[in-house]
VEXTORDO-396848 format. One record per residue (C-alpha): x, y, z; residue in one letter; residue number from 1. Coordinates in nm, 2 decimals. Each point is the difference from the previous one (the first is absolute). Example, Ala and Ser with C-alpha at 12.3 -4.5 7.8 and 13.67 -1.06 7.14 Angstrom:
residues 2
<site xx="1.23" yy="-0.45" zz="0.78" aa="A" i="1"/>
<site xx="0.14" yy="0.34" zz="-0.07" aa="S" i="2"/>
//
This chain:
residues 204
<site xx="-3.14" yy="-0.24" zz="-9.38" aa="X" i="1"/>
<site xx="0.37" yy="0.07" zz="0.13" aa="X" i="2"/>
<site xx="0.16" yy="0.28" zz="-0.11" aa="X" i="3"/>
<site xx="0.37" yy="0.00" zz="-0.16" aa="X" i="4"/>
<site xx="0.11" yy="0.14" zz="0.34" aa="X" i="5"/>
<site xx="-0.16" yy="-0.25" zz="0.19" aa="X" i="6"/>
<site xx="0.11" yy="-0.28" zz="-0.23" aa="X" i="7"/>
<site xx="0.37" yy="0.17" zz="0.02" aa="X" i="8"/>
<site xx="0.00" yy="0.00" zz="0.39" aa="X" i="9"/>
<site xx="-0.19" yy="-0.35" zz="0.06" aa="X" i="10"/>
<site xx="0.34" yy="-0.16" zz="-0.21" aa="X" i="11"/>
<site xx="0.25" yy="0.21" zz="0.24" aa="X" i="12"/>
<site xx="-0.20" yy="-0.15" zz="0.29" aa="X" i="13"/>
<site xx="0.02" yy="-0.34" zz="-0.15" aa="X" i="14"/>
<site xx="0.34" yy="0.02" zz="-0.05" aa="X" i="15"/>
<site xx="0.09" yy="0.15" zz="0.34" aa="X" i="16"/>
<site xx="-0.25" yy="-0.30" zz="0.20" aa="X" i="17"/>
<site xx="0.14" yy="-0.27" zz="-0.26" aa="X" i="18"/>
<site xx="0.17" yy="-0.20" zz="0.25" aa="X" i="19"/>
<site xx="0.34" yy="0.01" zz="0.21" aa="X" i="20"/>
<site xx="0.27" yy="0.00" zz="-0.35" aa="X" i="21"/>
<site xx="0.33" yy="-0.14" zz="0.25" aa="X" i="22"/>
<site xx="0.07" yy="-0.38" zz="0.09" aa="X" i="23"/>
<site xx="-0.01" yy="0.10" zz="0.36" aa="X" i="24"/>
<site xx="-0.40" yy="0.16" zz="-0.04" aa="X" i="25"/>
<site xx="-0.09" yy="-0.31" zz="-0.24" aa="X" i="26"/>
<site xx="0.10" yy="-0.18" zz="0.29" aa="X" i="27"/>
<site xx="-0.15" yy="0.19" zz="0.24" aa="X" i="28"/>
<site xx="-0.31" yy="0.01" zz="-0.21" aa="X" i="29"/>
<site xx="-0.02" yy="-0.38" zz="-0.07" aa="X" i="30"/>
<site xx="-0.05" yy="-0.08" zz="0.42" aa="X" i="31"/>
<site xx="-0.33" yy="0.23" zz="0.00" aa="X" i="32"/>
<site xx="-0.19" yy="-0.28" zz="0.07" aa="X" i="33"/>
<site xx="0.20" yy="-0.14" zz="0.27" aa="X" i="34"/>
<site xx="0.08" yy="0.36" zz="0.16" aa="X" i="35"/>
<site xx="-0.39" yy="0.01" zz="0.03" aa="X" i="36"/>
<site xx="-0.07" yy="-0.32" zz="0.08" aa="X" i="37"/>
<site xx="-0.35" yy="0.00" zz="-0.17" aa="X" i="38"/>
<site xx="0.07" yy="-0.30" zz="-0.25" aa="X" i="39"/>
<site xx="-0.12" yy="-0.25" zz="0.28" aa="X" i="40"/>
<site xx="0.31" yy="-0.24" zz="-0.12" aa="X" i="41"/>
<site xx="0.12" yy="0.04" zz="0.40" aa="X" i="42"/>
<site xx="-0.13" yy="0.21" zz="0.24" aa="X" i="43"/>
<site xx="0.24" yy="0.24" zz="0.20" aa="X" i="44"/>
<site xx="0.02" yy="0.32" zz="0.21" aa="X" i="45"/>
<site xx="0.10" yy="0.34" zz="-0.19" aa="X" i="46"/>
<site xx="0.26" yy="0.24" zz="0.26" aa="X" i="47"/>
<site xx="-0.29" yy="0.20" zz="0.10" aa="X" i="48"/>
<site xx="-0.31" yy="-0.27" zz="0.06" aa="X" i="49"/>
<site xx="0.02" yy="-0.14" zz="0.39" aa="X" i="50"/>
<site xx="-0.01" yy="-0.38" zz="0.03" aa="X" i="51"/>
<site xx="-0.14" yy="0.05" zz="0.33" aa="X" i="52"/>
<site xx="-0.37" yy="0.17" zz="-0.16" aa="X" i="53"/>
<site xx="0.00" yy="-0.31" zz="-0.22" aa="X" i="54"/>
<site xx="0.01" yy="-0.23" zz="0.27" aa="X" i="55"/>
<site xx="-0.25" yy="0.21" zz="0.19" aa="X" i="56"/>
<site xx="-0.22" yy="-0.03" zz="-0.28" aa="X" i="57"/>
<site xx="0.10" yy="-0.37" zz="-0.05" aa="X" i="58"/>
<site xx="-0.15" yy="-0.06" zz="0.30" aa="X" i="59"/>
<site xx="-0.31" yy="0.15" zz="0.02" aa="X" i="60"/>
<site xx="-0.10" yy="-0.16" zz="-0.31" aa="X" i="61"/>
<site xx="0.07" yy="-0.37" zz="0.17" aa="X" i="62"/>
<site xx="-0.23" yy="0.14" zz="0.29" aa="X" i="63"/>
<site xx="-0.24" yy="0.11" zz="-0.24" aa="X" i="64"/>
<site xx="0.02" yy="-0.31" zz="-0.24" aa="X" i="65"/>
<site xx="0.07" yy="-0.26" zz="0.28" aa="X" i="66"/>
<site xx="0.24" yy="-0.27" zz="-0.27" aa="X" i="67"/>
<site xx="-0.05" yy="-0.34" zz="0.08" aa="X" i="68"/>
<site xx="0.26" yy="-0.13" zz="-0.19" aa="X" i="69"/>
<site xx="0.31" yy="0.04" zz="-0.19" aa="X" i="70"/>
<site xx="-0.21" yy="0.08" zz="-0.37" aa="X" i="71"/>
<site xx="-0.23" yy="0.25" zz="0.15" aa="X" i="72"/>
<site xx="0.31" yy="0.15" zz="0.22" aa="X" i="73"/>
<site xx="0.18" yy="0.05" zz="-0.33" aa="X" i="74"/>
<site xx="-0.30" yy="0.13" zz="-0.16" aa="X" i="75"/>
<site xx="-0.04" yy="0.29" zz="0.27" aa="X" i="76"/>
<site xx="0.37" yy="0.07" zz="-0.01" aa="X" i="77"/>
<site xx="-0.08" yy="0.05" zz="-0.38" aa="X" i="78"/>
<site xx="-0.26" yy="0.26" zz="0.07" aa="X" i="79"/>
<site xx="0.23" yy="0.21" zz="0.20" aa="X" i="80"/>
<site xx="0.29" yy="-0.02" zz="-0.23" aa="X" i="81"/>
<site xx="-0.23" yy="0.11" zz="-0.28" aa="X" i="82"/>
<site xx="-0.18" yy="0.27" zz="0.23" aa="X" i="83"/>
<site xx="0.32" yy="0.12" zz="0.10" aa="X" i="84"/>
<site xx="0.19" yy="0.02" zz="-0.36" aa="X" i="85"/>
<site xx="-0.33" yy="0.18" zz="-0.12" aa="X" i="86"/>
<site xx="0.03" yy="0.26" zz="0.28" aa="X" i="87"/>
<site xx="0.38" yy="0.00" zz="-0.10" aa="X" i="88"/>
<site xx="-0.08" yy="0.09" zz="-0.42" aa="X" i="89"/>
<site xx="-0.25" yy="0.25" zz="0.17" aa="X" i="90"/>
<site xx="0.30" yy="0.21" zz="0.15" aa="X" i="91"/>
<site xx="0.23" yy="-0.04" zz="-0.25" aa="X" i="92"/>
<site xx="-0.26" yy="0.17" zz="-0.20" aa="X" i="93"/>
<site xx="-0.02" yy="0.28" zz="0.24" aa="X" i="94"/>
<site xx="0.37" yy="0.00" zz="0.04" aa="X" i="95"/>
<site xx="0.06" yy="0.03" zz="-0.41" aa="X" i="96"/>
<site xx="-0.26" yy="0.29" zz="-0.01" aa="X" i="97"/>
<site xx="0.22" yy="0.22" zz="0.31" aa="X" i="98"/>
<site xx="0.32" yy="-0.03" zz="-0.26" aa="X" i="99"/>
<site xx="0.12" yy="0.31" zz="-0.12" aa="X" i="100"/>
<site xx="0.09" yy="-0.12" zz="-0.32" aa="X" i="101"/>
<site xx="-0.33" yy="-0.13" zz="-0.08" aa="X" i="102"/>
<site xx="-0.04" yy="-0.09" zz="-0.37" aa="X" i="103"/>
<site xx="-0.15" yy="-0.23" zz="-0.27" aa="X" i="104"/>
<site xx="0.27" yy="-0.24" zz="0.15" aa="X" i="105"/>
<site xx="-0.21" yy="0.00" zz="0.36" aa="X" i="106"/>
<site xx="-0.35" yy="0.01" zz="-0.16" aa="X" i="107"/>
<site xx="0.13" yy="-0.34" zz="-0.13" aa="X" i="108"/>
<site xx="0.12" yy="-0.15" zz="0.33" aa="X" i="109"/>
<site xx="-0.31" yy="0.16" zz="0.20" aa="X" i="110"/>
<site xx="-0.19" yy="-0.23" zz="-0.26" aa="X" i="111"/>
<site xx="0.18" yy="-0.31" zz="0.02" aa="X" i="112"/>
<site xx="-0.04" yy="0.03" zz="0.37" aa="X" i="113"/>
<site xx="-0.38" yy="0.07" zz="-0.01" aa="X" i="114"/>
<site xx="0.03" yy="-0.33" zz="-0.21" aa="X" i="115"/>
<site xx="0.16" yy="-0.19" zz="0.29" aa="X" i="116"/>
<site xx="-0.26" yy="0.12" zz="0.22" aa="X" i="117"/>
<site xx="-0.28" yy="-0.09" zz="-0.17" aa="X" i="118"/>
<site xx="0.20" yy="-0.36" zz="-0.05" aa="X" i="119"/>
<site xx="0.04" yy="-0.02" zz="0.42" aa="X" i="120"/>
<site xx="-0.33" yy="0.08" zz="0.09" aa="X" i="121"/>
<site xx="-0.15" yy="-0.29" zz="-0.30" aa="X" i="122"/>
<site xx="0.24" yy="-0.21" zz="0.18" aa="X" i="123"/>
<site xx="-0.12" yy="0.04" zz="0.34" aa="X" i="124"/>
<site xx="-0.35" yy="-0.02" zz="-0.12" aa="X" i="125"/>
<site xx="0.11" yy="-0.35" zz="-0.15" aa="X" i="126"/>
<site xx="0.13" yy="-0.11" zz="0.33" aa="X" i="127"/>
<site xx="-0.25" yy="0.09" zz="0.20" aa="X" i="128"/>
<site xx="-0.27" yy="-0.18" zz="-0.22" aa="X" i="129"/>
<site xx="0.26" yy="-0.32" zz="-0.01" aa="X" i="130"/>
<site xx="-0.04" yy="0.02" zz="0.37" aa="X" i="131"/>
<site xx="-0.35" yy="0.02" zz="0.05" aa="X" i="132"/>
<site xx="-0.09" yy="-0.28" zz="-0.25" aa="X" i="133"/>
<site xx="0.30" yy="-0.23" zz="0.16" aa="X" i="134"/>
<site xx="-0.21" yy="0.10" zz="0.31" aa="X" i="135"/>
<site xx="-0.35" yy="-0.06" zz="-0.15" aa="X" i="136"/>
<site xx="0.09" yy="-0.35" zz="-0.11" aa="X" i="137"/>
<site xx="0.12" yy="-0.10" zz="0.30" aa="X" i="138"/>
<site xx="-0.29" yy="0.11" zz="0.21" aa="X" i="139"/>
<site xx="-0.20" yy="-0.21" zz="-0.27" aa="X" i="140"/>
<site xx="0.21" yy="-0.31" zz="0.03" aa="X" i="141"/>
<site xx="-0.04" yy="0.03" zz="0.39" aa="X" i="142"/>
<site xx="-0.39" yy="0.05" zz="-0.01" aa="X" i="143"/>
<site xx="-0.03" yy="-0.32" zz="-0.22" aa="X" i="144"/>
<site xx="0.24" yy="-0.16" zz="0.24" aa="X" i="145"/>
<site xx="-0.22" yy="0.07" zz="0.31" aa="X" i="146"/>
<site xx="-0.33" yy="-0.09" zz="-0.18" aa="X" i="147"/>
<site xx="0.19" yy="-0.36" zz="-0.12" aa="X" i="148"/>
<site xx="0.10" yy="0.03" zz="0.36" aa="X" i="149"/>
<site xx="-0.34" yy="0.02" zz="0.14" aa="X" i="150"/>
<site xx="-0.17" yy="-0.23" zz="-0.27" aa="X" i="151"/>
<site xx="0.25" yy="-0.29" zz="0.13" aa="X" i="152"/>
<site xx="-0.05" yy="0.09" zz="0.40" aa="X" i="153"/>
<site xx="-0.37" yy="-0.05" zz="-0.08" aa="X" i="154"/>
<site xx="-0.01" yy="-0.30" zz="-0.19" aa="X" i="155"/>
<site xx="0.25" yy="-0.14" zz="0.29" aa="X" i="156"/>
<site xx="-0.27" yy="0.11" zz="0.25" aa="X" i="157"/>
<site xx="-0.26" yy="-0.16" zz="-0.20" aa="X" i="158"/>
<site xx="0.20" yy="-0.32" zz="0.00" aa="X" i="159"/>
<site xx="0.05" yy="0.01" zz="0.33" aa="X" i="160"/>
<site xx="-0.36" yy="0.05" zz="0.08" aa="X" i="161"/>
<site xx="-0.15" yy="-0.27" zz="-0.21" aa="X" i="162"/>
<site xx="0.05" yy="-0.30" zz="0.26" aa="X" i="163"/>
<site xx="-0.14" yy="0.16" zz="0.25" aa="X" i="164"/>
<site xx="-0.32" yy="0.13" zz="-0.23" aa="X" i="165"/>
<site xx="-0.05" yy="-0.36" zz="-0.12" aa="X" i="166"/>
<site xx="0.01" yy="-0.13" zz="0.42" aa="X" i="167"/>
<site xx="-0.24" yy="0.31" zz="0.03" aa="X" i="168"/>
<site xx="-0.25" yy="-0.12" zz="-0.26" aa="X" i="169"/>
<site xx="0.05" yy="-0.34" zz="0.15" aa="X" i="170"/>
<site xx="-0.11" yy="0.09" zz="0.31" aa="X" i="171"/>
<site xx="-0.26" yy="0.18" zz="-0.08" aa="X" i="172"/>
<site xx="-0.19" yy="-0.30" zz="-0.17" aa="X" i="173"/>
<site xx="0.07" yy="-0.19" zz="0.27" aa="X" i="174"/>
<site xx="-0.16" yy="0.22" zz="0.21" aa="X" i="175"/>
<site xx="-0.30" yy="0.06" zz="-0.25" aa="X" i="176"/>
<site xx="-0.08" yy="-0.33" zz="-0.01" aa="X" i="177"/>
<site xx="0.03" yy="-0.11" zz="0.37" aa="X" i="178"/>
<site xx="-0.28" yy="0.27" zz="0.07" aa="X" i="179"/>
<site xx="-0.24" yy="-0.12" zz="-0.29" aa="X" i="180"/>
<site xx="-0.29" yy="-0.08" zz="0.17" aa="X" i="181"/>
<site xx="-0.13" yy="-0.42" zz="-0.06" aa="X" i="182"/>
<site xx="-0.39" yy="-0.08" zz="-0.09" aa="X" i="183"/>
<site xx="-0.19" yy="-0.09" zz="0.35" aa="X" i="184"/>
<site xx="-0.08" yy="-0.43" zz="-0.02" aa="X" i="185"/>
<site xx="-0.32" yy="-0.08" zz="0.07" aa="X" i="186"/>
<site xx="-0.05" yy="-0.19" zz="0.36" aa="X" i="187"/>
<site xx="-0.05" yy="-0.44" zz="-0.07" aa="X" i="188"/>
<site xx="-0.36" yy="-0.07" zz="-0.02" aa="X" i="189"/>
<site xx="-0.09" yy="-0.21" zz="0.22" aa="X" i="190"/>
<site xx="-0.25" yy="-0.28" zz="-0.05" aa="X" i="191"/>
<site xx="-0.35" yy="0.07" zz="-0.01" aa="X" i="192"/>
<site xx="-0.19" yy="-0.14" zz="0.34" aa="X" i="193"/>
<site xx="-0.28" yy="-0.22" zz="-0.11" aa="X" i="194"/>
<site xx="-0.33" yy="0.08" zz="0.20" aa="X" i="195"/>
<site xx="-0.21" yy="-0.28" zz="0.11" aa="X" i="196"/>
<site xx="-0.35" yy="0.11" zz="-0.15" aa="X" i="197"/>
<site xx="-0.22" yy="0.08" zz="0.31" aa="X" i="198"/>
<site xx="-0.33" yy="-0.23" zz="0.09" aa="X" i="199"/>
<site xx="0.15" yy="-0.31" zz="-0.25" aa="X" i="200"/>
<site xx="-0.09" yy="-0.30" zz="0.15" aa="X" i="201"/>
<site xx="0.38" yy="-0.22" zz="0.07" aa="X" i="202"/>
<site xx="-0.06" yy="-0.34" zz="-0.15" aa="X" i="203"/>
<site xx="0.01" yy="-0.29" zz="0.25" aa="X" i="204"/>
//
């Protein structure tokens, strides 16, 4: 349990990290989000992040990730975007921390931005899985397209062959039945010689 000098110097912290009290730090205050750029409304460069390393790294993901068209290009131009405003709530952590006037006021803002990195690196996580089901689906409509493919090439072969399987058969029973062998015929008998009985006297 706090004691009453703890509970006495928590309030003079809380009043000290309550919030800029002018119209010019209200103002200030209010374009946080934009001054950050974390809020994923629009993406931009802060004064001390080099376009040139985004694009570096903007390219070795479409290496990597070879897009084949305009969704899956937009998807891996999501993943660096979200990579790269993780990386940037990651150093404005670090940055916060090196303040010398760090208070309850920049435990608060370290913590929103460990809340924005967490929410970049879901997002590119989301991407990434958008982009390898948009792939997976595709490679399953184009193996059922090859197999329809290749089921109609062969029933167009098969069509194609059937006149000249049915001349085939054809000639093969032709051919069968020209070598069937036919029954021998006996030889015409011819007419039995009648002998003239030996030692039968002729009749005059």
């Amino acid at each position: 349990m706090a004691t009453a000098a703890q509970v006495k110097a928590n309030r003079e912290n809380a009043r000290k990290s309550s919030g800029p009290s002018s119209e010019a730090g209200k103002e200030a205050s209010s374009m946080n989000n934009f001054r950050h750029g974390l809020t994923a409304h629009a993406f931009f460069f802060l004064e001390w992040e080099n376009p040139e390393i985004f694009d570096v790294l903007l390219e070795t993901f479409k290496k990597e990730y070879q897009p084949r068209s305009i969704t899956e290009l937009l998807l891996v131009e999501k993943m660096v975007q979200h990579h790269w405003l993780g990386q940037r709530a990651s150093q404005l952590q670090t940055m916060e921390m090196l303040e010398e006037d760090y208070g309850q006021h920049s435990q608060k803002r370290i913590a929103n931005f460990a809340r924005y990195q967490a929410l970049h690196e879901r997002l590119f996580k989301g991407a990434l899985q958008d982009l390898l089901k948009l792939r997976a689906e595709r490679l399953k409509e184009q193996i059922g397209f090859e197999s329809q493919k290749r089921a109609a090439a062969e029933e167009t072969r098969r069509a194609e062959l059937q006149p000249y399987k049915l001349t085939s058969a054809k000639t093969r029973a032709e051919r069968a039945q020209s070598h069937t062998p036919t029954p021998a015929t006996k030889p015409a008998s011819q007419p039995e010689r009648l002998e003239t009985p030996q030692n039968v006297p002729i009749a005059a």
